[in-house]
Biopython code that builds the backbone (N, CA, C, O; Angstrom):
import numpy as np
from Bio.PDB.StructureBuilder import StructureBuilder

atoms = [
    (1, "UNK", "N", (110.069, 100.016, 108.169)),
    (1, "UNK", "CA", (110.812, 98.787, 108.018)),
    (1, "UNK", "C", (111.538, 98.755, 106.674)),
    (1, "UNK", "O", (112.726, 98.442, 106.610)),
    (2, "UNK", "N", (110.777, 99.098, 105.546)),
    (2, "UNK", "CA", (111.253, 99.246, 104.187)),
    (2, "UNK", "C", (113.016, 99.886, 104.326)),
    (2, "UNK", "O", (114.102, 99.331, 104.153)),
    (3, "UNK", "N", (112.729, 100.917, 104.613)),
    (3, "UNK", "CA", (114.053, 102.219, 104.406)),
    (3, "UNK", "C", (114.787, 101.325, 105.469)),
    (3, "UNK", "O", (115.933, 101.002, 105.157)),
    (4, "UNK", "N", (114.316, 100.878, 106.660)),
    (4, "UNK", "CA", (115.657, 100.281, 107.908)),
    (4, "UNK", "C", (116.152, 99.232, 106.872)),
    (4, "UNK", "O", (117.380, 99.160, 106.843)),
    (5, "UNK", "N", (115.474, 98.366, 105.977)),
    (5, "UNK", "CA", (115.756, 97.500, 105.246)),
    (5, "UNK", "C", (116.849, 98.355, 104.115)),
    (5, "UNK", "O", (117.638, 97.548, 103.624)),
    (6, "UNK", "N", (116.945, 99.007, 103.883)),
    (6, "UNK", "CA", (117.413, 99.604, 102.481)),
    (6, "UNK", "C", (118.922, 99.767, 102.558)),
    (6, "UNK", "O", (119.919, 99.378, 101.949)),
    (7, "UNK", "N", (118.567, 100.638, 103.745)),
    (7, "UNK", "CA", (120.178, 101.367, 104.439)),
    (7, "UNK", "C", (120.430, 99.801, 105.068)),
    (7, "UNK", "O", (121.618, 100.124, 105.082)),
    (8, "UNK", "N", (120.431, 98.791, 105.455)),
    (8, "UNK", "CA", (121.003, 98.154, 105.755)),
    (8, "UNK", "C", (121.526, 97.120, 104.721)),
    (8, "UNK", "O", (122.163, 96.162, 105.159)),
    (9, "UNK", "N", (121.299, 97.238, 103.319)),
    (9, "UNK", "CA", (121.401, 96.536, 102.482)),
    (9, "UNK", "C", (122.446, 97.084, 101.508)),
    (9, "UNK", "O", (123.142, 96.430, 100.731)),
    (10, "UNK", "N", (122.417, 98.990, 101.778)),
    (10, "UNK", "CA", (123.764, 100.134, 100.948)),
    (10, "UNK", "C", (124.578, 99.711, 102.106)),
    (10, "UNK", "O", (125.761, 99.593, 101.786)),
    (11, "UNK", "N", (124.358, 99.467, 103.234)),
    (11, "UNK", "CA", (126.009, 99.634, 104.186)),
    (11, "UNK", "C", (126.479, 98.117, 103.741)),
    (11, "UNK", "O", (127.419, 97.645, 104.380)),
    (12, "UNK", "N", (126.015, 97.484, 102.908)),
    (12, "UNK", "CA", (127.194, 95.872, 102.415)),
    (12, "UNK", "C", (126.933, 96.334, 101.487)),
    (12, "UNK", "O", (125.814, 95.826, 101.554)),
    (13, "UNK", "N", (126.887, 96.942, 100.467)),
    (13, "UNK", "CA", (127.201, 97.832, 99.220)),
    (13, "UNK", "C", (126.188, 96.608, 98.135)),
    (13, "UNK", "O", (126.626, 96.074, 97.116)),
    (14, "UNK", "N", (125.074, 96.447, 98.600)),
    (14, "UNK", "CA", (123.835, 95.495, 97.926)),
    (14, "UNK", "C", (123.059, 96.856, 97.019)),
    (14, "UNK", "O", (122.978, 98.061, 97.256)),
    (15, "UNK", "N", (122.714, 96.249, 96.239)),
    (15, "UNK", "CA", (121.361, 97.597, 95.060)),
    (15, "UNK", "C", (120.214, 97.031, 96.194)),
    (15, "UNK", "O", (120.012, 95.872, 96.556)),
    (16, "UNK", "N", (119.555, 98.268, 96.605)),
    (16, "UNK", "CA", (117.994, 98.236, 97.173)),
    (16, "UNK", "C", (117.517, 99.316, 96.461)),
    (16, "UNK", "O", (116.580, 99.924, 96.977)),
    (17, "UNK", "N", (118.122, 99.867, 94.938)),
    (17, "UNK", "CA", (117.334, 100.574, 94.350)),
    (17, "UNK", "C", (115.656, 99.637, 93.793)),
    (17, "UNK", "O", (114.559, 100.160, 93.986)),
    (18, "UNK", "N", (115.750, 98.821, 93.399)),
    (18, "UNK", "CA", (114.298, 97.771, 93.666)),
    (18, "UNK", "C", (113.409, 98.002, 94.497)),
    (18, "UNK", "O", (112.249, 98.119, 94.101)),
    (19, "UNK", "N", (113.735, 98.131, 95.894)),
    (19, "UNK", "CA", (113.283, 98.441, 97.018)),
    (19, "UNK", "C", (112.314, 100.387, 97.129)),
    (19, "UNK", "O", (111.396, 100.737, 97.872)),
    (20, "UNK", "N", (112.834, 100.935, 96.391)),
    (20, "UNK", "CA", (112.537, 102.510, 96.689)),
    (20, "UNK", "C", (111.624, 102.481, 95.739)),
    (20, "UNK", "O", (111.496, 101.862, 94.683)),
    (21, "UNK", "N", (110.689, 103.687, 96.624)),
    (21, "UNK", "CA", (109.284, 103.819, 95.824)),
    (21, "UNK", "C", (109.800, 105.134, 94.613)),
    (21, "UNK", "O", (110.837, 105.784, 94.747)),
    (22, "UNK", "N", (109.056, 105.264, 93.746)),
    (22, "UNK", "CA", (109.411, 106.039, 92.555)),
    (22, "UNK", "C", (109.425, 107.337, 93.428)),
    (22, "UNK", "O", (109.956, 108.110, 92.630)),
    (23, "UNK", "N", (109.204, 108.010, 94.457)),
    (23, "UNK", "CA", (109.565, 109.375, 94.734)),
    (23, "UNK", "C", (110.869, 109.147, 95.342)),
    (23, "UNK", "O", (111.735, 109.998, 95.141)),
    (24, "UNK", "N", (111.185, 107.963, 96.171)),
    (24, "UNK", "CA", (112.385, 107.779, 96.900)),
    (24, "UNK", "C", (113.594, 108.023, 95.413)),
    (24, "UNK", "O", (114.620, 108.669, 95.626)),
    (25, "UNK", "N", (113.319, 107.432, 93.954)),
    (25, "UNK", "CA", (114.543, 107.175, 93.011)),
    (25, "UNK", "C", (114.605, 108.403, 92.442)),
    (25, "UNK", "O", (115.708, 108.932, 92.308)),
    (26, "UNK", "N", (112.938, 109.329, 91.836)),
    (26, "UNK", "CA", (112.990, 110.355, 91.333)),
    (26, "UNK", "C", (112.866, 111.660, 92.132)),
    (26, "UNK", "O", (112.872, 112.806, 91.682)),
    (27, "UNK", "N", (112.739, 111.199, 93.589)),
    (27, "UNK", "CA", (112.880, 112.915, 94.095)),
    (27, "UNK", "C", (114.130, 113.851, 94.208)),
    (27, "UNK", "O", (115.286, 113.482, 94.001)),
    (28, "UNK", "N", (113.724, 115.164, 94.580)),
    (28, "UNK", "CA", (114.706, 116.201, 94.732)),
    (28, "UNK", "C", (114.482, 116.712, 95.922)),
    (28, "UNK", "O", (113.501, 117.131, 96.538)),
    (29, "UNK", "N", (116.133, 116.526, 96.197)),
    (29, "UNK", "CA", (116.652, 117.322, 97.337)),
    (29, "UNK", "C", (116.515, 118.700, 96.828)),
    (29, "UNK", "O", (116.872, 119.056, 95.704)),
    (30, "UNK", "N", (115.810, 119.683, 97.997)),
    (30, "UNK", "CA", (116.153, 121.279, 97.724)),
    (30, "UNK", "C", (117.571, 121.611, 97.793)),
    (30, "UNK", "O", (118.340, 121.104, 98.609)),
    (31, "UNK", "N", (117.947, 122.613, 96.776)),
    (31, "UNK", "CA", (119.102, 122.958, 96.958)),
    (31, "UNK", "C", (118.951, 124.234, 98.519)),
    (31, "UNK", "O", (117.891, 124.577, 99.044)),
    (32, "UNK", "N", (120.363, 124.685, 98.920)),
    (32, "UNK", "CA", (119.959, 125.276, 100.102)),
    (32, "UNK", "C", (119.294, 126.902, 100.142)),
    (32, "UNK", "O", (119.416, 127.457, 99.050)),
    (33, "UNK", "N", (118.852, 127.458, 100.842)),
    (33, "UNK", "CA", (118.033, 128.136, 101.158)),
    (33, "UNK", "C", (116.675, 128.440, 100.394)),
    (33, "UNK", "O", (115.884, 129.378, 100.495)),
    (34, "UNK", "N", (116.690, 127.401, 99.660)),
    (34, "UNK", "CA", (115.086, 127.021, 98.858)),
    (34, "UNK", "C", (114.274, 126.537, 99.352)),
    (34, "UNK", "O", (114.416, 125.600, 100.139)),
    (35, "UNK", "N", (113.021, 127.129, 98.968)),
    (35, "UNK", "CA", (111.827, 126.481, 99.723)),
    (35, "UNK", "C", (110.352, 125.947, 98.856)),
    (35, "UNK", "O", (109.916, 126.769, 98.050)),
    (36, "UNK", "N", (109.759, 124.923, 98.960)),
    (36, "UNK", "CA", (108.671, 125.024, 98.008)),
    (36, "UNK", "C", (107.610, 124.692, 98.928)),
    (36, "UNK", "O", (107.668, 124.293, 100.091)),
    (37, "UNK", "N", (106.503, 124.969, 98.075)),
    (37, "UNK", "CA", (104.760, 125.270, 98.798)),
    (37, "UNK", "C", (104.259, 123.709, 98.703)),
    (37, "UNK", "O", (104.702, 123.178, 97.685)),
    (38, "UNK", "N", (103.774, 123.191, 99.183)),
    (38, "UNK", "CA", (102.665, 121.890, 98.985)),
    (38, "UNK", "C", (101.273, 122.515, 98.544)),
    (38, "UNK", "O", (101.051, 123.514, 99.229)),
    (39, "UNK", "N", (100.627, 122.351, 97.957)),
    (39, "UNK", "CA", (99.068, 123.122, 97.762)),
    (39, "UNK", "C", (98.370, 122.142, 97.898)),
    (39, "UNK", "O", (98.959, 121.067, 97.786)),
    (40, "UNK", "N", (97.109, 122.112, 98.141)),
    (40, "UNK", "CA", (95.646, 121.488, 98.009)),
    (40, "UNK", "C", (95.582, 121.083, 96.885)),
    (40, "UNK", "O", (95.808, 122.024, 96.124)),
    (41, "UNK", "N", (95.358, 120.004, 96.258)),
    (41, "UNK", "CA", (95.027, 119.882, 94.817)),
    (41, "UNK", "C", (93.313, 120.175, 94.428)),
    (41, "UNK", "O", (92.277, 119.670, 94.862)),
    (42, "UNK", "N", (93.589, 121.229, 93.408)),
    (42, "UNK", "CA", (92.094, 121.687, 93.291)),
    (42, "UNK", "C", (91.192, 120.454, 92.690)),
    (42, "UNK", "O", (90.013, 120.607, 93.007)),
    (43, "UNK", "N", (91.358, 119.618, 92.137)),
    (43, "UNK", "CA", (90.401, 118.462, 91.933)),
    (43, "UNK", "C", (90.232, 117.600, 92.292)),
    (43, "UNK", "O", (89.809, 116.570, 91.768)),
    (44, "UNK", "N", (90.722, 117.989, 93.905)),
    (44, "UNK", "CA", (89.882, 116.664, 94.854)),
    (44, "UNK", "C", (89.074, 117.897, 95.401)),
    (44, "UNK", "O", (88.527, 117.403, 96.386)),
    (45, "UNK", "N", (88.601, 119.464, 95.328)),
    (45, "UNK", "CA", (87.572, 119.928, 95.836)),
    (45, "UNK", "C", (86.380, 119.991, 95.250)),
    (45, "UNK", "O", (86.003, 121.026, 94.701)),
    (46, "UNK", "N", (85.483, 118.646, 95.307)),
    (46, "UNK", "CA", (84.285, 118.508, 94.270)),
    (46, "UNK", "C", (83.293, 118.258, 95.532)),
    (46, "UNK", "O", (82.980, 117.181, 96.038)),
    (47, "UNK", "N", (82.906, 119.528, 95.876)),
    (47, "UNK", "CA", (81.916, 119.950, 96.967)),
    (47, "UNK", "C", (81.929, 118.706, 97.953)),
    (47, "UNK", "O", (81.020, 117.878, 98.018)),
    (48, "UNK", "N", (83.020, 118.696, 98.664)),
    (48, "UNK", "CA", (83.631, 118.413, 99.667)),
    (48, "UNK", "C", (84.396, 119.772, 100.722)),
    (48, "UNK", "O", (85.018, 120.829, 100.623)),
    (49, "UNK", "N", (83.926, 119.012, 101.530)),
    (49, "UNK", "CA", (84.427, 119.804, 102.547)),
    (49, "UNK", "C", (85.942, 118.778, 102.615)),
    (49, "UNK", "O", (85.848, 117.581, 102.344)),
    (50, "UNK", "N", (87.225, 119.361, 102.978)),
    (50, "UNK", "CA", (88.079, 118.481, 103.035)),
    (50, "UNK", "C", (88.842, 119.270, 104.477)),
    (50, "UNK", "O", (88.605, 120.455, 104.715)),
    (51, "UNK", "N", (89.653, 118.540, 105.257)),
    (51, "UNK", "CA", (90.618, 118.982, 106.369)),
    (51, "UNK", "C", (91.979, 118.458, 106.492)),
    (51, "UNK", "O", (92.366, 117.660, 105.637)),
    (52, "UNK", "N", (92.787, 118.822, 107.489)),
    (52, "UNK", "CA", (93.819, 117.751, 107.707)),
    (52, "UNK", "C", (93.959, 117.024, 108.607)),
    (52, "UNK", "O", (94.341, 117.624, 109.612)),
    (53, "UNK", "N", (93.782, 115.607, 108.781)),
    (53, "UNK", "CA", (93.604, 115.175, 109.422)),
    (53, "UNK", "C", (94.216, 114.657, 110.364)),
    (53, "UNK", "O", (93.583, 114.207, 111.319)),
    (54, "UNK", "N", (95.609, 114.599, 110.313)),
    (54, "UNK", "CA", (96.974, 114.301, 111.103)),
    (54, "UNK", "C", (98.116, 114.834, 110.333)),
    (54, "UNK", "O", (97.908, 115.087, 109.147)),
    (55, "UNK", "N", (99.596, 115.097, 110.955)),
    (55, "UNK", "CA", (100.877, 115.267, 110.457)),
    (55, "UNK", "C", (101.628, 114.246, 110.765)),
    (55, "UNK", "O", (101.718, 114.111, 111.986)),
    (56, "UNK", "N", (102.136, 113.565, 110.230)),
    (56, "UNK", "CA", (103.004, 112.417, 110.510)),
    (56, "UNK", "C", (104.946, 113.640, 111.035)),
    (56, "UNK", "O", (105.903, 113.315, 111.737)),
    (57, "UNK", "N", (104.825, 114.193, 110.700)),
    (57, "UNK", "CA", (105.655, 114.870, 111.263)),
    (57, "UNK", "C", (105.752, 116.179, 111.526)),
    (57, "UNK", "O", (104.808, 116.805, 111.044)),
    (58, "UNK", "N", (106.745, 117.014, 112.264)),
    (58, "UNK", "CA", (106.690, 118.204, 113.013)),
    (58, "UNK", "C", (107.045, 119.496, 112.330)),
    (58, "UNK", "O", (107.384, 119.281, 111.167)),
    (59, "UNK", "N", (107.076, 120.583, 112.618)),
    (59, "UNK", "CA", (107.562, 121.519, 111.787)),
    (59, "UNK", "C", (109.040, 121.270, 112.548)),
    (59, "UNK", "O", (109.274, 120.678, 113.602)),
    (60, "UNK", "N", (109.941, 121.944, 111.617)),
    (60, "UNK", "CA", (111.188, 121.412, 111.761)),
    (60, "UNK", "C", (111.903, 120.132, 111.942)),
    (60, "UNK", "O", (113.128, 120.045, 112.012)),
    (61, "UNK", "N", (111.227, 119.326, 112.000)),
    (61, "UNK", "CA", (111.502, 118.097, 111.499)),
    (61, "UNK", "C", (111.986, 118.131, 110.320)),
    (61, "UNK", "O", (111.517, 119.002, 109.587)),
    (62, "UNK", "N", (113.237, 117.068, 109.655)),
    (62, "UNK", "CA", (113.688, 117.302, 108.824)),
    (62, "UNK", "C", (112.604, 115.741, 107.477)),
    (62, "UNK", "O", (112.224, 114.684, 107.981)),
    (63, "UNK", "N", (112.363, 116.057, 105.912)),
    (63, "UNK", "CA", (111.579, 115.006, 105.766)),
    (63, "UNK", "C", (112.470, 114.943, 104.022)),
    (63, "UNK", "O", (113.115, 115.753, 103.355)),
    (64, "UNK", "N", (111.944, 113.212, 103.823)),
    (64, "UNK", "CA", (112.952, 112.653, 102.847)),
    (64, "UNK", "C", (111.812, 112.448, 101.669)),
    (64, "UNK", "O", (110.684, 112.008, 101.894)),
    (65, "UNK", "N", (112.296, 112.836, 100.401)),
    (65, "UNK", "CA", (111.216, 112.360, 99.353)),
    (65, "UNK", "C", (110.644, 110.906, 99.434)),
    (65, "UNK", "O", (111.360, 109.920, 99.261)),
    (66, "UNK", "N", (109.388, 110.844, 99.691)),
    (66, "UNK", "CA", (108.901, 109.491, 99.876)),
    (66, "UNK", "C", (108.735, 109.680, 101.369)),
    (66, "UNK", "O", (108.573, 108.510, 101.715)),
    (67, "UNK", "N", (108.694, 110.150, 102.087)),
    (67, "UNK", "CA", (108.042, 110.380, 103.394)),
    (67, "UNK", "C", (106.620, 110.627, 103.059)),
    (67, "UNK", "O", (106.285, 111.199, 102.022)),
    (68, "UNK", "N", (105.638, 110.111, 104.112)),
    (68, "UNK", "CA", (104.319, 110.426, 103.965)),
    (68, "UNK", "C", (104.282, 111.496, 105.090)),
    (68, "UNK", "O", (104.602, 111.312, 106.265)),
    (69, "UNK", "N", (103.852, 112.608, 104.546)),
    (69, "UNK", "CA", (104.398, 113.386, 105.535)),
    (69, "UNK", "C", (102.164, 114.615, 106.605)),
    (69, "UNK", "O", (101.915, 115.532, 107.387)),
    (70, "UNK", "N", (101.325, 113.471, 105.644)),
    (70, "UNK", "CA", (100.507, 114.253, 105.968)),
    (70, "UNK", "C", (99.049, 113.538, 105.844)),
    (70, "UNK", "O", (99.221, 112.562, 105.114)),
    (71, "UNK", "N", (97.773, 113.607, 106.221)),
    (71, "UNK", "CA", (96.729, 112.885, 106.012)),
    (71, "UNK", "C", (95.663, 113.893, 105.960)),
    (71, "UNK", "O", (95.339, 114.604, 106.911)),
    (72, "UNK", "N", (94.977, 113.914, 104.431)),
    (72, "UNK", "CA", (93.829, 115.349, 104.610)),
    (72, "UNK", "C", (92.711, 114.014, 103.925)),
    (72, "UNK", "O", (92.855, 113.230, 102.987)),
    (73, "UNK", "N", (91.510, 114.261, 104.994)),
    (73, "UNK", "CA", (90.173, 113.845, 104.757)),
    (73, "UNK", "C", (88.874, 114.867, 104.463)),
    (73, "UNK", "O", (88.820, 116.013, 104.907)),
    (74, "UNK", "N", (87.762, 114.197, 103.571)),
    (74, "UNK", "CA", (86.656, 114.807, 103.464)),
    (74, "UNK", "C", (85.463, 113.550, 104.085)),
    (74, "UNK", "O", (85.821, 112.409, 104.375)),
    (75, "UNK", "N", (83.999, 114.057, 104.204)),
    (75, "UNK", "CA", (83.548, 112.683, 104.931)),
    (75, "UNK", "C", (83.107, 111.822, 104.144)),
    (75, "UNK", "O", (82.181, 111.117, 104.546)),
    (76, "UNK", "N", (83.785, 111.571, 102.420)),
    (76, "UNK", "CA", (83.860, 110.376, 101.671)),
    (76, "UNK", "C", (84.957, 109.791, 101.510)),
    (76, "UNK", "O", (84.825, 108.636, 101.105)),
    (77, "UNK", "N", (86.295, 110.230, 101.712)),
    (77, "UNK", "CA", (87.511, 110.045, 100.965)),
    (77, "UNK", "C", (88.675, 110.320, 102.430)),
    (77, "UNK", "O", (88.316, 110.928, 103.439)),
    (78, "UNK", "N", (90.065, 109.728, 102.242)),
    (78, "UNK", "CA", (90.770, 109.781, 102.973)),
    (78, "UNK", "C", (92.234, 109.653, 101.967)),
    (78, "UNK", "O", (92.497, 108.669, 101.276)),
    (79, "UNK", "N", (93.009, 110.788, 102.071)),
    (79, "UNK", "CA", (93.998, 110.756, 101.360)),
    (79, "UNK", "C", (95.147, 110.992, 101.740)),
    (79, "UNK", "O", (95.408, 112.188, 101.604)),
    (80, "UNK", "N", (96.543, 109.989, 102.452)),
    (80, "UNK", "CA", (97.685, 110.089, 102.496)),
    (80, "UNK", "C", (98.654, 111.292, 101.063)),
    (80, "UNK", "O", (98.505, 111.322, 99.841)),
    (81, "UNK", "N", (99.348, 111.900, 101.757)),
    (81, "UNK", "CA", (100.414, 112.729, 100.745)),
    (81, "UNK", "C", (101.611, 112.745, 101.400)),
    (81, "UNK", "O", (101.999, 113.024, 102.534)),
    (82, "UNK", "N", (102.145, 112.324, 100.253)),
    (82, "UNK", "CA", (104.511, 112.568, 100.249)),
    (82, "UNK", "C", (104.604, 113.541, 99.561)),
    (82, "UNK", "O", (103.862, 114.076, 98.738)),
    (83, "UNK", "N", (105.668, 113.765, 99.986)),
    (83, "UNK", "CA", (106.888, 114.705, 99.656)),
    (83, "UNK", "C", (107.613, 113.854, 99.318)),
    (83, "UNK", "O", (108.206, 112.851, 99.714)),
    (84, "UNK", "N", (107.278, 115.060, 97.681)),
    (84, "UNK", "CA", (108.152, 114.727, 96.598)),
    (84, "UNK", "C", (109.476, 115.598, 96.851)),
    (84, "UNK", "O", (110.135, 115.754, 95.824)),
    (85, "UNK", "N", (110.031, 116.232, 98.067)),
    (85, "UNK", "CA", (111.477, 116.899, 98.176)),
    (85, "UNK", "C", (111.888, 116.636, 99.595)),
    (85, "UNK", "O", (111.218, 116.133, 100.497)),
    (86, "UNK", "N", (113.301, 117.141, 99.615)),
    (86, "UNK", "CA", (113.663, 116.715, 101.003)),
    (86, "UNK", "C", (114.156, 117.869, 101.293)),
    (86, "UNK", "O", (114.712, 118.615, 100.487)),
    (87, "UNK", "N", (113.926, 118.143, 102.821)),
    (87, "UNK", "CA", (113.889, 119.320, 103.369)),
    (87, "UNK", "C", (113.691, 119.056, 104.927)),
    (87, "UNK", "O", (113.716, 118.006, 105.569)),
    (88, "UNK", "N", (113.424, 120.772, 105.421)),
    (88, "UNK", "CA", (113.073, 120.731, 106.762)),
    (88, "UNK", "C", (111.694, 121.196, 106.922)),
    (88, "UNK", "O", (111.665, 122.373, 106.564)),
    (89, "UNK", "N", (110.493, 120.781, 107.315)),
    (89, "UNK", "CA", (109.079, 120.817, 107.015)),
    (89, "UNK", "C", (109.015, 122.393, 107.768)),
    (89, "UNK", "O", (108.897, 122.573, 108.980)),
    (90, "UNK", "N", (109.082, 123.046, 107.131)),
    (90, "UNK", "CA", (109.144, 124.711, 107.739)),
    (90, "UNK", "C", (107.510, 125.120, 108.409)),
    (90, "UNK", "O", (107.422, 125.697, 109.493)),
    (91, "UNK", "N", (106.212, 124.708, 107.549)),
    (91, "UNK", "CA", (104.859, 125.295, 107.875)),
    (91, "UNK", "C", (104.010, 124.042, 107.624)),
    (91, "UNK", "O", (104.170, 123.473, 106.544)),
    (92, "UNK", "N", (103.021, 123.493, 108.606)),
    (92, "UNK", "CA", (101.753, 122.668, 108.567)),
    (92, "UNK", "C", (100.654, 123.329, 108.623)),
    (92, "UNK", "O", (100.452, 123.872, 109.709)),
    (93, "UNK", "N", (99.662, 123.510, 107.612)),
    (93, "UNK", "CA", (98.320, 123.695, 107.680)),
    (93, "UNK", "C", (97.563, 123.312, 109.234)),
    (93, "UNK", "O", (97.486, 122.108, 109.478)),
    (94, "UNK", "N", (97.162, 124.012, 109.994)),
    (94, "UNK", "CA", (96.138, 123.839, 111.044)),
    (94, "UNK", "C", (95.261, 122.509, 110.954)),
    (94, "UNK", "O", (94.430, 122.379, 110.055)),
    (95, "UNK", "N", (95.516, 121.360, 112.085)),
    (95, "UNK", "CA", (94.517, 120.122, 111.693)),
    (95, "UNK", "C", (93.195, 120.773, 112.245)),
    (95, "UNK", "O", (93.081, 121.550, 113.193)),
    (96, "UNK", "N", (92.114, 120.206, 111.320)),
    (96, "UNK", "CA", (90.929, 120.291, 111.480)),
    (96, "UNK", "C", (90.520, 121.425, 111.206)),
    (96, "UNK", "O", (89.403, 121.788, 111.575)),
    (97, "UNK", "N", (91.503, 122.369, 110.363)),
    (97, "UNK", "CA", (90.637, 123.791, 109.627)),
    (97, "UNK", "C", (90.132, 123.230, 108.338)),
    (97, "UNK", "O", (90.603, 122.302, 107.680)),
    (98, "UNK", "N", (88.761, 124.201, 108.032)),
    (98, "UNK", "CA", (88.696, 123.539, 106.598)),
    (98, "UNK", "C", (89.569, 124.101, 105.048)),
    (98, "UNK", "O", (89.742, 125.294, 104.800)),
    (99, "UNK", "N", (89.954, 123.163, 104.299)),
    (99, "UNK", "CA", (90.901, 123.298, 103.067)),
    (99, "UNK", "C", (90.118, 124.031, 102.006)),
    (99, "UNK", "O", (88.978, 123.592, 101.850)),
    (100, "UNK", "N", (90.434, 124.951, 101.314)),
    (100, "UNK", "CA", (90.082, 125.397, 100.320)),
    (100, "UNK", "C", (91.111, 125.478, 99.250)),
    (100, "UNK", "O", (92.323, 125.388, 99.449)),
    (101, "UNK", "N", (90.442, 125.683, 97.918)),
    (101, "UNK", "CA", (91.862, 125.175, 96.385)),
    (101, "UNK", "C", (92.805, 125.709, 96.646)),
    (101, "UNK", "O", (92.459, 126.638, 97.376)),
    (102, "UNK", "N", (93.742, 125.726, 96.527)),
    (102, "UNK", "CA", (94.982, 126.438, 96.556)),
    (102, "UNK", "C", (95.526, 126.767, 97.786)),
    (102, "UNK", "O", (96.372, 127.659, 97.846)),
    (103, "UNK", "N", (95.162, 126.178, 98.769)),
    (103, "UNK", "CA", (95.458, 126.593, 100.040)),
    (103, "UNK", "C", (97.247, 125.617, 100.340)),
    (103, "UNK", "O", (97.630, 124.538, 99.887)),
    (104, "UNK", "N", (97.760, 126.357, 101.031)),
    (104, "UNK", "CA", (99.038, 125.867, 101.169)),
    (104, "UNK", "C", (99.358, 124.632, 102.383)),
    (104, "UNK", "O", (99.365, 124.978, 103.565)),
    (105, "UNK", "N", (99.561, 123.509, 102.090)),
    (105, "UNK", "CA", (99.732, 122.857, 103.604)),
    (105, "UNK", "C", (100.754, 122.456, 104.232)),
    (105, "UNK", "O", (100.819, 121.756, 105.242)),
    (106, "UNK", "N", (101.597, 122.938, 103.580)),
    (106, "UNK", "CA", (103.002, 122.372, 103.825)),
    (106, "UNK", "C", (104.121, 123.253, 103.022)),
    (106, "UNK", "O", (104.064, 123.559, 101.831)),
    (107, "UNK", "N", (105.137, 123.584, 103.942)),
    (107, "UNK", "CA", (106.172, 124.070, 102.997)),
    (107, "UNK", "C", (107.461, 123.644, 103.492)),
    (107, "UNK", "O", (107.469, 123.539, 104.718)),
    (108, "UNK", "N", (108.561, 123.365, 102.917)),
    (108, "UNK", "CA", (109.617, 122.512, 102.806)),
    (108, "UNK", "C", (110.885, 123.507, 102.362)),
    (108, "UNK", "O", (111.027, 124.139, 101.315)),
    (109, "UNK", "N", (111.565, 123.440, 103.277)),
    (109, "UNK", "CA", (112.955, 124.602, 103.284)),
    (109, "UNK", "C", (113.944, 123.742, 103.277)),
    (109, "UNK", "O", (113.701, 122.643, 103.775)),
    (110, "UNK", "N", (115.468, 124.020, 102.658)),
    (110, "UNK", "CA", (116.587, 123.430, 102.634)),
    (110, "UNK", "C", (116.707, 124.407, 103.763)),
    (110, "UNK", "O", (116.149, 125.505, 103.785)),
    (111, "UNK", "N", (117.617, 123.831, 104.864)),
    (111, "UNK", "CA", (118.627, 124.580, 105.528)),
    (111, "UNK", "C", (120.070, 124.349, 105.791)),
    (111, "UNK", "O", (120.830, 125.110, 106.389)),
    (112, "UNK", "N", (120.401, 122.960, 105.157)),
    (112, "UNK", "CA", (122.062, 122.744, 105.246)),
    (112, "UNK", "C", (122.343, 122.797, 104.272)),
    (112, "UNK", "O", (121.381, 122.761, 103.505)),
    (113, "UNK", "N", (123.477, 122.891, 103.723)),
    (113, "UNK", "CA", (124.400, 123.101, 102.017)),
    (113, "UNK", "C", (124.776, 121.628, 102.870)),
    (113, "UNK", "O", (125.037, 121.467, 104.062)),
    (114, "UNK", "N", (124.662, 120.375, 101.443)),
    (114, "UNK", "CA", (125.016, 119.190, 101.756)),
    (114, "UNK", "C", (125.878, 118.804, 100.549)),
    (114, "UNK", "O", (126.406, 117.693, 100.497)),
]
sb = StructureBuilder()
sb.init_structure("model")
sb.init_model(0)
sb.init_chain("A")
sb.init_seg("    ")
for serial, (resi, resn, name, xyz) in enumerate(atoms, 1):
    if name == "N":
        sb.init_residue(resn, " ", resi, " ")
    sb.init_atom(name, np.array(xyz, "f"), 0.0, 1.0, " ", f" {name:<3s}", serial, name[0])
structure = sb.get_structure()
């Protein structure tokens, strides 16, 4: 609702910069044929088992900084993650494998020169 709100507020040429969450004002678009890794953050692995628990979107799906683009749980904690870039979601981590540090869950490819 937010973003339908936003874009409908730039097409009468209104500021809804107010409106955007700090990844929506400070993220980066990949330039094209760039790609970056999402990783596990190693200090949420404090002898937890952790997984992923849903994808809010598809591989190849295209995703906007400030998209929540993923949900990884352990059986204390439940943690939504955005993307901080915009891209085409190239690779999703397997739901329900278990996560270890550094493990990759996401990777994010430019594929149009815009």
């Amino acid at each position: 609702m937010r973003k339908w709100l936003i874009k409908q507020m730039e097409k009468f040429g209104l500021d809804g910069s107010n409106l955007k969450t700090k990844a929506e004002l400070n993220g980066r678009i990949l330039e094209y044929g760039e790609s970056e890794k999402i990783q596990f953050p190693i200090k949420l692995n404090e002898d937890q088992m952790w997984t992923v628990k849903k994808w809010n979107f598809n591989t190849g799906q295209i995703v906007e900084p400030g998209d929540i683009i993923g949900i990884i749980e352990s059986e204390k904690q439940r943690w939504e993650f955005e993307s901080y870039l915009g891209g085409k979601l190239e690779y999703t981590y397997p739901i329900g494998k278990e996560i270890i540090n550094g493990t990759v869950l996401a990777e994010i490819k430019c594929v149009e020169n815009k």
